[in-house]
HTML snippet that shows the backbone in 3Dmol.js (N, CA, C, O; Angstrom):
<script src="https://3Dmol.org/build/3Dmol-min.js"></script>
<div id="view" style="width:600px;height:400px;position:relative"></div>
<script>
const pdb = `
ATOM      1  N   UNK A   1     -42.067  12.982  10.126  1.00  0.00           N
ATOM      2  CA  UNK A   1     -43.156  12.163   9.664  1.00  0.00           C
ATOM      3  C   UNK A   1     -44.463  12.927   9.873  1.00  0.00           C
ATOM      4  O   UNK A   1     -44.692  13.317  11.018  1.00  0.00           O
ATOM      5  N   UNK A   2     -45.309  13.176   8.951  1.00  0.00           N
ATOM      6  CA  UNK A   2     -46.428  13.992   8.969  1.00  0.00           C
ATOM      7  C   UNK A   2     -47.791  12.715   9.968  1.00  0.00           C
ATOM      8  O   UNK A   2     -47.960  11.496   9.992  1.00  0.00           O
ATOM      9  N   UNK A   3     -48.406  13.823  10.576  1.00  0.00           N
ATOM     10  CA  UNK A   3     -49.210  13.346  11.218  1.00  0.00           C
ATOM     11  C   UNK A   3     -50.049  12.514  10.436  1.00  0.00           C
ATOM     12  O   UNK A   3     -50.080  12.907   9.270  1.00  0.00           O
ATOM     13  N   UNK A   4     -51.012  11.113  10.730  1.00  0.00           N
ATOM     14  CA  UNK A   4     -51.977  10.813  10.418  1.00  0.00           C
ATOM     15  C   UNK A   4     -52.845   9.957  11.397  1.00  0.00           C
ATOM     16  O   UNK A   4     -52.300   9.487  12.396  1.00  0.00           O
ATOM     17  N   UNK A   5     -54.044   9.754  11.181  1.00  0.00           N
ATOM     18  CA  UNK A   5     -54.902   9.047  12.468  1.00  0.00           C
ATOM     19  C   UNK A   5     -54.624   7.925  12.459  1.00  0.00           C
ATOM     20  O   UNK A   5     -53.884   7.306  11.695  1.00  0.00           O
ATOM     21  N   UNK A   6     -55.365   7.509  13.545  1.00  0.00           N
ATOM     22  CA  UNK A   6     -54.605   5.945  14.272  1.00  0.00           C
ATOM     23  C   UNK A   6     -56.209   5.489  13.262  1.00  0.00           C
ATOM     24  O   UNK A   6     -57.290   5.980  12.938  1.00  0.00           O
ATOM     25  N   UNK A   7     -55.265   4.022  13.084  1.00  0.00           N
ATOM     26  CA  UNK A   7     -56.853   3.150  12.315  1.00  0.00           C
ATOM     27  C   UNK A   7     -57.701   2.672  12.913  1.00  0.00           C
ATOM     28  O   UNK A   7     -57.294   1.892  13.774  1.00  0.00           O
ATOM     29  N   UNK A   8     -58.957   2.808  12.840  1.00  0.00           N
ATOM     30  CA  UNK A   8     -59.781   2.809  13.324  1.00  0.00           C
ATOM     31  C   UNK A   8     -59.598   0.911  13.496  1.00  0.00           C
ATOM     32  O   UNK A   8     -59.341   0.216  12.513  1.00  0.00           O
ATOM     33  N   UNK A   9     -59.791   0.316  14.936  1.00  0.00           N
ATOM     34  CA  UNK A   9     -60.160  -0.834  15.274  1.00  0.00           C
ATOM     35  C   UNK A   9     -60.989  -1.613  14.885  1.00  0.00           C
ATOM     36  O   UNK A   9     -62.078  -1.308  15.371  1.00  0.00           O
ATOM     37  N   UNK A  10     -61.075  -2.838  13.986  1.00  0.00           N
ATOM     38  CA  UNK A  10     -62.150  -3.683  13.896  1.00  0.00           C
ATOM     39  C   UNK A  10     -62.524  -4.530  14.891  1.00  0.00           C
ATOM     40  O   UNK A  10     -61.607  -4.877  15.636  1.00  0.00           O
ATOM     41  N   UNK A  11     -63.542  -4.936  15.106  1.00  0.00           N
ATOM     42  CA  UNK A  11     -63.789  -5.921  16.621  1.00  0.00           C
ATOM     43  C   UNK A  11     -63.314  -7.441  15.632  1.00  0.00           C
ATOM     44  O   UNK A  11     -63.082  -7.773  14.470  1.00  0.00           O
ATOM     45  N   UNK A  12     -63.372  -7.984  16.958  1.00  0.00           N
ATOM     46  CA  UNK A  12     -63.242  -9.462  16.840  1.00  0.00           C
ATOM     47  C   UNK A  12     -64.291 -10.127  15.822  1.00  0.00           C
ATOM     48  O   UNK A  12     -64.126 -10.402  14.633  1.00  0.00           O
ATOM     49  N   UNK A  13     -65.553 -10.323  16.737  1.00  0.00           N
ATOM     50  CA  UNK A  13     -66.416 -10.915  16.234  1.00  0.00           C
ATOM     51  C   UNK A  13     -67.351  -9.725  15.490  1.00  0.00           C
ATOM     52  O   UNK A  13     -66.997  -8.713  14.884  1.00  0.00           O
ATOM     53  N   UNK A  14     -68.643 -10.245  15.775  1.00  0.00           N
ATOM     54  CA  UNK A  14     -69.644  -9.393  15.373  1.00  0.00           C
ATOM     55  C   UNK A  14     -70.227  -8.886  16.494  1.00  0.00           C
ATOM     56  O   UNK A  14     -70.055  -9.580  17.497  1.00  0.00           O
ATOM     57  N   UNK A  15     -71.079  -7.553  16.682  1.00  0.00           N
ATOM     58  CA  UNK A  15     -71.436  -7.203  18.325  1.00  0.00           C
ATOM     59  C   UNK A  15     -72.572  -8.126  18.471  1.00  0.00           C
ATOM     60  O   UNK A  15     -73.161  -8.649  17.524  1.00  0.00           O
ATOM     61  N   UNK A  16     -72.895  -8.325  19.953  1.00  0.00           N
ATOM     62  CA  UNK A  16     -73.446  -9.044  20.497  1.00  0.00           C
ATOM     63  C   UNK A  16     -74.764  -7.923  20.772  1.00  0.00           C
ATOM     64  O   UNK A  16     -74.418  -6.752  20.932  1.00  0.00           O
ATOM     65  N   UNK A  17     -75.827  -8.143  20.816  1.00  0.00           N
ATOM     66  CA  UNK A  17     -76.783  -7.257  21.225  1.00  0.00           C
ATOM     67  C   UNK A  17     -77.566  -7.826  22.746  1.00  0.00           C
ATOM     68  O   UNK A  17     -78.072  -8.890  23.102  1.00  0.00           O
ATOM     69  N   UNK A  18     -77.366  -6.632  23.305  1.00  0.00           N
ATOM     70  CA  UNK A  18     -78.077  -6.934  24.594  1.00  0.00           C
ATOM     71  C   UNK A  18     -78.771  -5.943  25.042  1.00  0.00           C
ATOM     72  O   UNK A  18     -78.365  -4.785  25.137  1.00  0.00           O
ATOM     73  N   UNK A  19     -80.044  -6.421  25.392  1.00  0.00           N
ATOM     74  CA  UNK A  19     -81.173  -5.396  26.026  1.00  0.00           C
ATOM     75  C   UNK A  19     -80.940  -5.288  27.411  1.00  0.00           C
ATOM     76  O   UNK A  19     -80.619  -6.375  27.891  1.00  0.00           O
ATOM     77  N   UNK A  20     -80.996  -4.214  28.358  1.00  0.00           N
ATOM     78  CA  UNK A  20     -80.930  -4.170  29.754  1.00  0.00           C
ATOM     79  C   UNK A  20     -81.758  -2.895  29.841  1.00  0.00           C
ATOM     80  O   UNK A  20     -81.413  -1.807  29.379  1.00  0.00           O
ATOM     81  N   UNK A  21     -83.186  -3.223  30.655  1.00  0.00           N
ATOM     82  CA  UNK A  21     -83.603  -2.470  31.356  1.00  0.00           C
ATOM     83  C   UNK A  21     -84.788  -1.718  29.998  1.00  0.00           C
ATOM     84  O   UNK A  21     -85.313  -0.615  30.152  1.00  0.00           O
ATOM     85  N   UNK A  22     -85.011  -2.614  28.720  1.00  0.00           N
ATOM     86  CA  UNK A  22     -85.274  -1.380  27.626  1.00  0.00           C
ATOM     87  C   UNK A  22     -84.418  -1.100  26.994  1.00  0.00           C
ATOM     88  O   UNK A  22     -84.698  -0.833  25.825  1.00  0.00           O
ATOM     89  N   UNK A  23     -83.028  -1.017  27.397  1.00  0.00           N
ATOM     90  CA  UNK A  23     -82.120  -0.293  26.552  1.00  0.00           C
ATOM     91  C   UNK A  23     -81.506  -1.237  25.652  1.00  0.00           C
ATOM     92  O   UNK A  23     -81.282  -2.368  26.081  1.00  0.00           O
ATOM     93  N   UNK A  24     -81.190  -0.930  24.430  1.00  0.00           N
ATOM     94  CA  UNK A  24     -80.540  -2.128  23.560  1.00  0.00           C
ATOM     95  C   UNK A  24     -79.064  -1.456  23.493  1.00  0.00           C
ATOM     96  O   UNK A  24     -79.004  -0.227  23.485  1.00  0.00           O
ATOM     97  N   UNK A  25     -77.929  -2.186  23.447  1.00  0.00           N
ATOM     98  CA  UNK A  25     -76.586  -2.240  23.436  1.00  0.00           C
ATOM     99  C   UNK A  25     -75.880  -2.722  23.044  1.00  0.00           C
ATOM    100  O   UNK A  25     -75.529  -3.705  23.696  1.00  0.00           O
ATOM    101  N   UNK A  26     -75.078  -2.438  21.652  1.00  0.00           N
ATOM    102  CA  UNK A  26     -74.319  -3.139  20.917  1.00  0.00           C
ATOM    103  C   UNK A  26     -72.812  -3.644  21.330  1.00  0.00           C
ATOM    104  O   UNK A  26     -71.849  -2.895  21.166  1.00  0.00           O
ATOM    105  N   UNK A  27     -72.635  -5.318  22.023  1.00  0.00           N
ATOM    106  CA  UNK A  27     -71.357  -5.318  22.644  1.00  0.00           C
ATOM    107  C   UNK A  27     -70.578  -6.062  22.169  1.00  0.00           C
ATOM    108  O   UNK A  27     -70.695  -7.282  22.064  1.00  0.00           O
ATOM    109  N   UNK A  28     -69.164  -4.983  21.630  1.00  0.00           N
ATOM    110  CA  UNK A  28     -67.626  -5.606  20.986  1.00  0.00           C
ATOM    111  C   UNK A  28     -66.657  -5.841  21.690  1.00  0.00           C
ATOM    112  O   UNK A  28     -66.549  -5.342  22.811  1.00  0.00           O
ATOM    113  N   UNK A  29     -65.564  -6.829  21.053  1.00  0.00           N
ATOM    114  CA  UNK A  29     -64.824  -6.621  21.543  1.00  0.00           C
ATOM    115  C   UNK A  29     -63.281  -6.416  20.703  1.00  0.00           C
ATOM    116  O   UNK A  29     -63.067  -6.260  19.500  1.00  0.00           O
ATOM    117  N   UNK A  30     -62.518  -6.475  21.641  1.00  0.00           N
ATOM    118  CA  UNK A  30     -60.864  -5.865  20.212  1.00  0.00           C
ATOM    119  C   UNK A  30     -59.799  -7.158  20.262  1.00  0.00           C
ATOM    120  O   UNK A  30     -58.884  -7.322  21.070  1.00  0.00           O
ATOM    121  N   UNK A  31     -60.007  -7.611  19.682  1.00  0.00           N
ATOM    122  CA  UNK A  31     -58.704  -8.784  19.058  1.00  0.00           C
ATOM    123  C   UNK A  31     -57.541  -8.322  19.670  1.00  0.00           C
ATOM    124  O   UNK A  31     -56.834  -9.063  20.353  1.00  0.00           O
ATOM    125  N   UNK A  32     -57.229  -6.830  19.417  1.00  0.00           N
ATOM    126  CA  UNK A  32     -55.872  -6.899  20.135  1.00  0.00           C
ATOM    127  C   UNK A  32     -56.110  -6.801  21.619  1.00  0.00           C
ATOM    128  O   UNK A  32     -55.255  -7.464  22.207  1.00  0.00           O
ATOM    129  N   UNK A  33     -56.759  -6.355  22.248  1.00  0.00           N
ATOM    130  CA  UNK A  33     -56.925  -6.125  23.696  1.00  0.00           C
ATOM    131  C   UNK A  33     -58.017  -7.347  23.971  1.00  0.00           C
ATOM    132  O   UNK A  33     -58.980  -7.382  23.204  1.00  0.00           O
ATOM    133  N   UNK A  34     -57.922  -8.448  25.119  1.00  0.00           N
ATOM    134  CA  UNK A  34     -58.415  -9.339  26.016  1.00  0.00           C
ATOM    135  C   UNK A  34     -59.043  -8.070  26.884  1.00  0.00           C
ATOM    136  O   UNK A  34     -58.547  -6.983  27.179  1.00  0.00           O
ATOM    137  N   UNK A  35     -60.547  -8.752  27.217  1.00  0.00           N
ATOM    138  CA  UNK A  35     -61.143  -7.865  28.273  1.00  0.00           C
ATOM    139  C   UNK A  35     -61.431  -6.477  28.085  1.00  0.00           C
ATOM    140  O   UNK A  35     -61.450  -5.710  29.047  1.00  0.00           O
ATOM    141  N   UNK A  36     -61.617  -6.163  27.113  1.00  0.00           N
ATOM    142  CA  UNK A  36     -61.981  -4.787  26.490  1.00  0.00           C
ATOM    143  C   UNK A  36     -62.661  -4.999  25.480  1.00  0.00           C
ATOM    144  O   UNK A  36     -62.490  -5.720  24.497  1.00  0.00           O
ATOM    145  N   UNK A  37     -64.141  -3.717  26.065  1.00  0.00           N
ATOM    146  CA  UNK A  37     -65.559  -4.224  25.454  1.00  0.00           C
ATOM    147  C   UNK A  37     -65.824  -2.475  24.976  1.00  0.00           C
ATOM    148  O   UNK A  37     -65.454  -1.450  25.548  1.00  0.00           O
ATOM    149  N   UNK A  38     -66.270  -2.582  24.259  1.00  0.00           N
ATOM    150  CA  UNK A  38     -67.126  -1.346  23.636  1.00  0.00           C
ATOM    151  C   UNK A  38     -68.456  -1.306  23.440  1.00  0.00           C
ATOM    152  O   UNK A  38     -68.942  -1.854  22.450  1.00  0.00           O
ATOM    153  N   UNK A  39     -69.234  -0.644  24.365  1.00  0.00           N
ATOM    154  CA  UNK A  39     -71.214  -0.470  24.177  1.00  0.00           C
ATOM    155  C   UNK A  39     -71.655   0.324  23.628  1.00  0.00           C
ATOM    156  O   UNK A  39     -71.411   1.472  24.000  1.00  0.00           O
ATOM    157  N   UNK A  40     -72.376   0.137  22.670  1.00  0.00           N
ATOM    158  CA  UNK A  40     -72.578   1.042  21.492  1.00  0.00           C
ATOM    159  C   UNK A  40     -74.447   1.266  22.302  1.00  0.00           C
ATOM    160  O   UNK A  40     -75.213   0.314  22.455  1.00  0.00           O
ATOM    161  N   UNK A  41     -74.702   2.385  22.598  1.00  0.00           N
ATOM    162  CA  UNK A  41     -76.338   2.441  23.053  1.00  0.00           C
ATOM    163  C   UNK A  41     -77.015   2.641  21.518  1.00  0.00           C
ATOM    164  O   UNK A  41     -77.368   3.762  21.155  1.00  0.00           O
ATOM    165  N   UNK A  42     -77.117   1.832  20.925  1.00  0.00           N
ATOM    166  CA  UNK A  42     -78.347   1.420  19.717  1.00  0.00           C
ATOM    167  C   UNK A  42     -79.676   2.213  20.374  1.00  0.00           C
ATOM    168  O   UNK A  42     -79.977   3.280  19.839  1.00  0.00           O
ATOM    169  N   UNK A  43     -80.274   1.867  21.214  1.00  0.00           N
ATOM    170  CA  UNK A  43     -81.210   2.689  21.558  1.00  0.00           C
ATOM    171  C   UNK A  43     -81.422   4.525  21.984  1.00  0.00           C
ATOM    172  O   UNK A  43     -82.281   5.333  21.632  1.00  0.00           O
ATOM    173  N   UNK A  44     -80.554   4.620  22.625  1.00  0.00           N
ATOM    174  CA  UNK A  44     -80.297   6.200  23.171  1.00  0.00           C
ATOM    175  C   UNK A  44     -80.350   7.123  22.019  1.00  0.00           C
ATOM    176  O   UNK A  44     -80.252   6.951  20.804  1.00  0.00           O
ATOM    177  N   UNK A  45     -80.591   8.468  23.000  1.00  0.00           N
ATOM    178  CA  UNK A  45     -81.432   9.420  21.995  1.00  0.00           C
ATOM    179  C   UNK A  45     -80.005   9.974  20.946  1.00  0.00           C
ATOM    180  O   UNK A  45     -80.140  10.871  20.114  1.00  0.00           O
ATOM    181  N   UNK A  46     -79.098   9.475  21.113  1.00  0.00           N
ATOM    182  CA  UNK A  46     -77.592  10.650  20.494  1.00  0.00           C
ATOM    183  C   UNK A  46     -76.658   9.350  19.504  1.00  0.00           C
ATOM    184  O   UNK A  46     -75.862   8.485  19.867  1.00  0.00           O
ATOM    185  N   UNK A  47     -77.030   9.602  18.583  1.00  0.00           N
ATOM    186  CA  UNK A  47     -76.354   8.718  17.976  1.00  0.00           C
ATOM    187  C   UNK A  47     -74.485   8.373  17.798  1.00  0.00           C
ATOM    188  O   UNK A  47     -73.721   9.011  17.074  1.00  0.00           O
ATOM    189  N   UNK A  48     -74.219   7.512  18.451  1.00  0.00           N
ATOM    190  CA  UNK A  48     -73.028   6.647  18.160  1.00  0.00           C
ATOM    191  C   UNK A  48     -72.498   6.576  19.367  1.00  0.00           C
ATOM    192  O   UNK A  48     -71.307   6.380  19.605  1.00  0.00           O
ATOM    193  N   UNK A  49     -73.678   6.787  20.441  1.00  0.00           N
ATOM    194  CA  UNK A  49     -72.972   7.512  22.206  1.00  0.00           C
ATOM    195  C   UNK A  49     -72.856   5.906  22.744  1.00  0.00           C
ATOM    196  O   UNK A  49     -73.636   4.990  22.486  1.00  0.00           O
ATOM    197  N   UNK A  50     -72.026   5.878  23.306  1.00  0.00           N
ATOM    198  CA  UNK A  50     -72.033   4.601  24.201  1.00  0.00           C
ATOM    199  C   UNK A  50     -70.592   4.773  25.268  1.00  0.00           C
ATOM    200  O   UNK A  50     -70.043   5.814  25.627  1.00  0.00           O
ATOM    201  N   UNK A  51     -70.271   3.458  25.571  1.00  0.00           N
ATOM    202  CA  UNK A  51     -68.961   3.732  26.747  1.00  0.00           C
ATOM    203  C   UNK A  51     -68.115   2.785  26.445  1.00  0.00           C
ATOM    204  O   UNK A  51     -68.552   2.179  25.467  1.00  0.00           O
ATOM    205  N   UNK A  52     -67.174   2.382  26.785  1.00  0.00           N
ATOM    206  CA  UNK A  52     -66.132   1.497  26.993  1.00  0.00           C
ATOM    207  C   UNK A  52     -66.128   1.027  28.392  1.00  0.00           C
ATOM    208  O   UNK A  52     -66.557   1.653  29.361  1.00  0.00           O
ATOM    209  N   UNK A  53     -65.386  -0.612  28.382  1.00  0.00           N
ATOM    210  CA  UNK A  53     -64.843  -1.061  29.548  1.00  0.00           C
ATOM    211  C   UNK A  53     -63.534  -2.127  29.535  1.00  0.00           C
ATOM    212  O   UNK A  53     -63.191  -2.885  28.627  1.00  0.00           O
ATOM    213  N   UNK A  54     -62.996  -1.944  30.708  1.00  0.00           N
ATOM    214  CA  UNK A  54     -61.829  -3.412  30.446  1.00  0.00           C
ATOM    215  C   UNK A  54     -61.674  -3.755  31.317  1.00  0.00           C
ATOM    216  O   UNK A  54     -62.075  -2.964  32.172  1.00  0.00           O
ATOM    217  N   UNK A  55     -61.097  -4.947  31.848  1.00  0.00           N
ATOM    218  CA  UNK A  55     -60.666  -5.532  33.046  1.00  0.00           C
ATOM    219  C   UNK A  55     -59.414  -5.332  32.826  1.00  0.00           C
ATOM    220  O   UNK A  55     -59.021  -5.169  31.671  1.00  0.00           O
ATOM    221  N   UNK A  56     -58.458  -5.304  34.018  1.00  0.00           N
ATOM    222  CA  UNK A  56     -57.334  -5.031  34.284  1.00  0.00           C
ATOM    223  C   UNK A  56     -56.366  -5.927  33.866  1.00  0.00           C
ATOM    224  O   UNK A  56     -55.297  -5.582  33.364  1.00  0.00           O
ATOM    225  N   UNK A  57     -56.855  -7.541  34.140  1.00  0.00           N
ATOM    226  CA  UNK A  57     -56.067  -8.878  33.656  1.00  0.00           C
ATOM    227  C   UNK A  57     -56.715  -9.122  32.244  1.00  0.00           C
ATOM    228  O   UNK A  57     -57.504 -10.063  32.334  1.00  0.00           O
ATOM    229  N   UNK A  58     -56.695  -8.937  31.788  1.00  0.00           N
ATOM    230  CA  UNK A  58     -57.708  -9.409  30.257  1.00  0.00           C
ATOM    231  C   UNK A  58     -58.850 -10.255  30.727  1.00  0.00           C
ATOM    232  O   UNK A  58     -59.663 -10.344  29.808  1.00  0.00           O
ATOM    233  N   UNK A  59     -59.241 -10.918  31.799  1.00  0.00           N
ATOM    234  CA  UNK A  59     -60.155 -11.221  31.796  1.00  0.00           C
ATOM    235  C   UNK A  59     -61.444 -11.083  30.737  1.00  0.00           C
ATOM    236  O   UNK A  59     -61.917 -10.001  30.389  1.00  0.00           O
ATOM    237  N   UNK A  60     -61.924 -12.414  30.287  1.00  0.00           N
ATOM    238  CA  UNK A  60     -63.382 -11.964  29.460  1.00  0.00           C
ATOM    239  C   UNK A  60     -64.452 -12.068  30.697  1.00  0.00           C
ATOM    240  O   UNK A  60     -64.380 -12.743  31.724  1.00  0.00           O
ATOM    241  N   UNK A  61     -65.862 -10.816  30.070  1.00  0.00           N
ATOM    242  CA  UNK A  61     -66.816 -10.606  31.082  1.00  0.00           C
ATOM    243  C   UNK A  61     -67.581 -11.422  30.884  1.00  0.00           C
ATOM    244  O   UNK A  61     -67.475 -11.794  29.715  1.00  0.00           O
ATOM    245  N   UNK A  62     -68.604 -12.118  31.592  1.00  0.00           N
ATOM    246  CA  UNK A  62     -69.854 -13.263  31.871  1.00  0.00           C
ATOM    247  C   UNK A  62     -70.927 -11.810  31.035  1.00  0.00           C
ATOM    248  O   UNK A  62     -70.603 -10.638  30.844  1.00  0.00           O
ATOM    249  N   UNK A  63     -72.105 -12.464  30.738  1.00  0.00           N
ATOM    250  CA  UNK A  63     -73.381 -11.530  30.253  1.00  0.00           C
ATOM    251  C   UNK A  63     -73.602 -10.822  31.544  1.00  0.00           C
ATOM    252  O   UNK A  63     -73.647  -9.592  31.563  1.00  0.00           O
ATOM    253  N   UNK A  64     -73.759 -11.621  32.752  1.00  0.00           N
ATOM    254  CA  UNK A  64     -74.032 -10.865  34.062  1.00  0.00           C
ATOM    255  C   UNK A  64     -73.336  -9.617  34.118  1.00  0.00           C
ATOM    256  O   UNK A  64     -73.893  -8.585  34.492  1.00  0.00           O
ATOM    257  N   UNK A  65     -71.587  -9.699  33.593  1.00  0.00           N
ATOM    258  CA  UNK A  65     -70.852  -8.381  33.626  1.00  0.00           C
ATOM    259  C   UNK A  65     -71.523  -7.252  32.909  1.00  0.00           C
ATOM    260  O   UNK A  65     -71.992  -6.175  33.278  1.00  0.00           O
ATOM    261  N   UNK A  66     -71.388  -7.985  31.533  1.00  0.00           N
ATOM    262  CA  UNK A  66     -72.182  -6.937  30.382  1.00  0.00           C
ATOM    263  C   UNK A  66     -73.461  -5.761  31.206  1.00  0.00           C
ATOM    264  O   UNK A  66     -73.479  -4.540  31.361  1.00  0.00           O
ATOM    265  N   UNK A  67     -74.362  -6.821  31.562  1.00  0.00           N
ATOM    266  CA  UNK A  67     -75.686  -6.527  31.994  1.00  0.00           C
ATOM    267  C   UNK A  67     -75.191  -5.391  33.240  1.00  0.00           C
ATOM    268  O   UNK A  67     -75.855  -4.355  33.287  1.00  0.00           O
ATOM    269  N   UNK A  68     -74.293  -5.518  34.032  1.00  0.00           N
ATOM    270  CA  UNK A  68     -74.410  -4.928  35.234  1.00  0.00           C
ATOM    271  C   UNK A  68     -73.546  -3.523  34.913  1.00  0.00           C
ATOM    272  O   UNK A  68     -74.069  -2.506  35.367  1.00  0.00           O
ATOM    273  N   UNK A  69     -72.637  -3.398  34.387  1.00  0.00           N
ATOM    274  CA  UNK A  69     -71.927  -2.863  33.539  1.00  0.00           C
ATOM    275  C   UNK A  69     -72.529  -1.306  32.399  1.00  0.00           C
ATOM    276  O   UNK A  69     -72.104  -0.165  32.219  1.00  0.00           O
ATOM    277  N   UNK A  70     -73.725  -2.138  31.861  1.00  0.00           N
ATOM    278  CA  UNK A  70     -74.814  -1.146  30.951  1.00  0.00           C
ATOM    279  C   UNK A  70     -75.780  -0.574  32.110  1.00  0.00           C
ATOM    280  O   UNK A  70     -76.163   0.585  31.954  1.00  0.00           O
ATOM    281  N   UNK A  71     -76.200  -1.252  33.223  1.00  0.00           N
ATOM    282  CA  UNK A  71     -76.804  -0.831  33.960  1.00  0.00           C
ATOM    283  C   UNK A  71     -76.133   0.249  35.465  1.00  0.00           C
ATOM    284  O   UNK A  71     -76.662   0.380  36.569  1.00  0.00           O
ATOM    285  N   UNK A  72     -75.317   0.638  35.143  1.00  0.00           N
ATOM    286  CA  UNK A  72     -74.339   1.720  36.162  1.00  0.00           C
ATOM    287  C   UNK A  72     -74.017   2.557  34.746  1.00  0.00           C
ATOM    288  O   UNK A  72     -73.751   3.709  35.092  1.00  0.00           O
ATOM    289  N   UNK A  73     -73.969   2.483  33.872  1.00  0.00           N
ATOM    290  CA  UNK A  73     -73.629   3.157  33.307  1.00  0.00           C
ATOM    291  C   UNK A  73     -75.466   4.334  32.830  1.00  0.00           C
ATOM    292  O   UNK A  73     -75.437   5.560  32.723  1.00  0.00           O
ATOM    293  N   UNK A  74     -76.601   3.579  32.672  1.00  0.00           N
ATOM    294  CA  UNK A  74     -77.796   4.218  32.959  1.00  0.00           C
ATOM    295  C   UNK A  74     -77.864   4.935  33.897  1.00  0.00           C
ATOM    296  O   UNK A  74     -78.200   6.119  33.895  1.00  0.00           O
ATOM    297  N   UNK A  75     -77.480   4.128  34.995  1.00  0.00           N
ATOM    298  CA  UNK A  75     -77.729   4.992  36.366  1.00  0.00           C
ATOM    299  C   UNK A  75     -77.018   6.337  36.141  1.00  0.00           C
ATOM    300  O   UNK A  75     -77.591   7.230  36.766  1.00  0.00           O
ATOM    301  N   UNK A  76     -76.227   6.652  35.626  1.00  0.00           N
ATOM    302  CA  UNK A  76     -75.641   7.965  35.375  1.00  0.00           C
ATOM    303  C   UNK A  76     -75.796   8.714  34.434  1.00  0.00           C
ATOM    304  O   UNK A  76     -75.035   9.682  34.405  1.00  0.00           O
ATOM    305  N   UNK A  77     -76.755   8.583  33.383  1.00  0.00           N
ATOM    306  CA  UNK A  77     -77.056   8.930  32.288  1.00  0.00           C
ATOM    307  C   UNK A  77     -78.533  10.343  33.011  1.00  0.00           C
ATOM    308  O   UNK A  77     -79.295  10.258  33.974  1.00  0.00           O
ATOM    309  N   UNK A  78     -78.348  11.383  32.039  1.00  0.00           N
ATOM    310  CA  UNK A  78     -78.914  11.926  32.363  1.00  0.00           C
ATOM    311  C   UNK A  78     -80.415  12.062  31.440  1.00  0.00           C
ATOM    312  O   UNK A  78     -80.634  12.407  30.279  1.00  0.00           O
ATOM    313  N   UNK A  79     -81.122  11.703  32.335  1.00  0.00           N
ATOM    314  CA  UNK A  79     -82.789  11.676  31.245  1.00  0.00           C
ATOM    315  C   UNK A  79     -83.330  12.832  30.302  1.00  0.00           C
ATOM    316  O   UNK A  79     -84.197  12.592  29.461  1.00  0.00           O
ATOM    317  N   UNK A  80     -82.666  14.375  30.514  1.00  0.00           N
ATOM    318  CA  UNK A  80     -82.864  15.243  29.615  1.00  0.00           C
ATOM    319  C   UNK A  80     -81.727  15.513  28.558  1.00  0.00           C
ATOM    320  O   UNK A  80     -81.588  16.378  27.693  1.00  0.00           O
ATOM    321  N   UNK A  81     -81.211  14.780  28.834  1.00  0.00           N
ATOM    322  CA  UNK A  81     -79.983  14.775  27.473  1.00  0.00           C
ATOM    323  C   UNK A  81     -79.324  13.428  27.064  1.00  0.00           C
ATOM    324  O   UNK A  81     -78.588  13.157  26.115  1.00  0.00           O
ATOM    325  N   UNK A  82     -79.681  12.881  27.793  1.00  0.00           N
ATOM    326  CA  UNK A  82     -79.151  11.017  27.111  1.00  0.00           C
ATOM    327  C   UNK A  82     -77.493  11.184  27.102  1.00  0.00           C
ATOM    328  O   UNK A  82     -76.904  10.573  26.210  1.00  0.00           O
ATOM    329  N   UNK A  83     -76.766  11.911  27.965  1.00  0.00           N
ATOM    330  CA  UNK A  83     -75.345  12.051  28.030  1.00  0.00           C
ATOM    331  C   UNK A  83     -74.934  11.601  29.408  1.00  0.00           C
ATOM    332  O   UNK A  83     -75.835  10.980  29.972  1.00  0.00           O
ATOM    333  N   UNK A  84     -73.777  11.746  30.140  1.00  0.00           N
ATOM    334  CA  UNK A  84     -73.378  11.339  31.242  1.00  0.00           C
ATOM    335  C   UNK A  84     -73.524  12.655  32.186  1.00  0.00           C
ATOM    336  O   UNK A  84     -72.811  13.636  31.975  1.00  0.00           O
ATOM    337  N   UNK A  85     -74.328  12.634  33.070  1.00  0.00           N
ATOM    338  CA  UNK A  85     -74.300  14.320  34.138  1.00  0.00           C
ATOM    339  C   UNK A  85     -72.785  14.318  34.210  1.00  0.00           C
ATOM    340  O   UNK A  85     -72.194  15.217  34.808  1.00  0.00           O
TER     341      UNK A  85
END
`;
const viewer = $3Dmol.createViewer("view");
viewer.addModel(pdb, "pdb");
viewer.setStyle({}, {cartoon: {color: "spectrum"}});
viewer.zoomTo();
viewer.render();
</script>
């Protein structure tokens, strides 16, 4: 069987936008996976850069998660390149 790519995931809903700190963040999630979120940094200098997260039980996250979540993920972001040190 010849190789081909996996299909690209549609989210559930529509992303949710959330600002933390200044930063705006586009947040999805995946129909097939409970508790798995994708942050799209809308704001950041590199376009389409963002991170992933999931909880272990499918758990869904509170905004507090979201929020705390985008904000550890800043904390590691590096200010001369908008990437992860």
């Amino acid at each position: 069987m010849p190789w081909s790519p996996s299909p690209i995931l549609q989210p559930a809903e529509p992303p949710v936008r959330v600002t933390v700190d200044g930063e705006v963040f586009d947040v999805t999630t995946q129909p097939d996976h409970p508790g798995h979120y994708h942050y799209a940094w809308i704001s950041g200098p590199n376009p389409g850069y963002g991170f992933s997260s999931a909880s272990s039980d499918g758990r869904p996250s509170s905004m507090v998660d979201h929020e705390e979540a985008i904000r550890n993920f800043l904390s590691h972001v590096d200010p001369e390149t908008g990437y992860l040190e």
